[in-house]
C-alpha positions in Angstrom: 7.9 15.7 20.2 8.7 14.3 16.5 9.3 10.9 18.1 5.3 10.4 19.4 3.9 12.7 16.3 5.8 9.9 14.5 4.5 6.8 16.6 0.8 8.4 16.5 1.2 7.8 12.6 2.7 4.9 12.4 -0.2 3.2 14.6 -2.6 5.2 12.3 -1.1 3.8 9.2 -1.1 0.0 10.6 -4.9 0.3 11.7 -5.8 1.4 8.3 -3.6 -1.4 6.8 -5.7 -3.4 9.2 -9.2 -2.5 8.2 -7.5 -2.5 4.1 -6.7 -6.1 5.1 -10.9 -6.9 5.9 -11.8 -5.1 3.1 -9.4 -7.0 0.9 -10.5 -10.0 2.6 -14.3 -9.4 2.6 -14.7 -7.1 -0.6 -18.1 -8.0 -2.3 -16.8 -8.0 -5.5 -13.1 -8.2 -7.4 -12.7 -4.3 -8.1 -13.6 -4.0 -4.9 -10.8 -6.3 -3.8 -8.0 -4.5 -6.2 -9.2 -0.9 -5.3 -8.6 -2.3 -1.4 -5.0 -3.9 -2.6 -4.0 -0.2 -4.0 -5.0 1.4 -1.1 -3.0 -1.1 1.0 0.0 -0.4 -1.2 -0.4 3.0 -0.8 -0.7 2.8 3.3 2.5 0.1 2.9 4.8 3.3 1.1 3.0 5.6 3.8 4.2 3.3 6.8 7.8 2.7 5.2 8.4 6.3 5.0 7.3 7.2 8.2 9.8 4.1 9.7 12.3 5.4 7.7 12.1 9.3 9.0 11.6 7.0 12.4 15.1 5.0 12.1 16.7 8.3 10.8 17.7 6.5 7.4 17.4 6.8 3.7 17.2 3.7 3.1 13.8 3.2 3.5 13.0 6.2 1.0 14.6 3.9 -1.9 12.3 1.0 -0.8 9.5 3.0 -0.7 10.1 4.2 -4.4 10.2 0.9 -5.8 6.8 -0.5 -3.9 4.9 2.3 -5.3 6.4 1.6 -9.5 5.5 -2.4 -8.4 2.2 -1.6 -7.0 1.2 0.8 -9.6 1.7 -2.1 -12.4 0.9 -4.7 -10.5 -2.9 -2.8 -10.3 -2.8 -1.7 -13.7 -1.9 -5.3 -14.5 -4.9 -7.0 -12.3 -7.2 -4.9 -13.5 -6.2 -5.4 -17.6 -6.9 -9.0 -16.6 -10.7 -8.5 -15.0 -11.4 -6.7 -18.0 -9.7 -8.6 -20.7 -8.8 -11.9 -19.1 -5.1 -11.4 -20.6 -2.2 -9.1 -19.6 0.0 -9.3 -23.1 -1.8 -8.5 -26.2 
């Protein structure tokens, strides 16, 4: 029962990485663009957890830890530069 709860999600999680993907791509304006990157980071962790509880590892928890720290400065970062046009001070 786990093992098509599990596949339900993961093709959940890949069509919303899919339609973050168009928005990314078609995104009227460039906070529009970084707000769809985030959320695509954030579906990213979602789907590596769920492989990870998939492939019975722990492996993937690790990875998933260390998108989410690169993905949160990474958009903090992006959006220091639309506002200021420089990252370092």
């Amino acid at each position: 029962m786990i093992d098509i709860a599990l596949k339900i999600a993961l093709a959940c999680v890949a069509l919303a990485m899919l339609l973050n993907l168009w928005s990314l791509l078609k995104g009227p304006t460039a906070p529009d663009r970084i707000l769809a990157l985030d959320t695509m980071v954030i579906n990213a962790i979602a789907f590596i957890m769920l492989f990870g509880i998939f492939a019975d590892t722990t492996v993937f928890f690790e990875a998933a830890l260390l998108m989410a720290m690169v993905g949160f400065v990474s958009t903090v970062a992006y959006t220091k530069f639309l506002l200021r046009g420089d990252i370092v001070e």
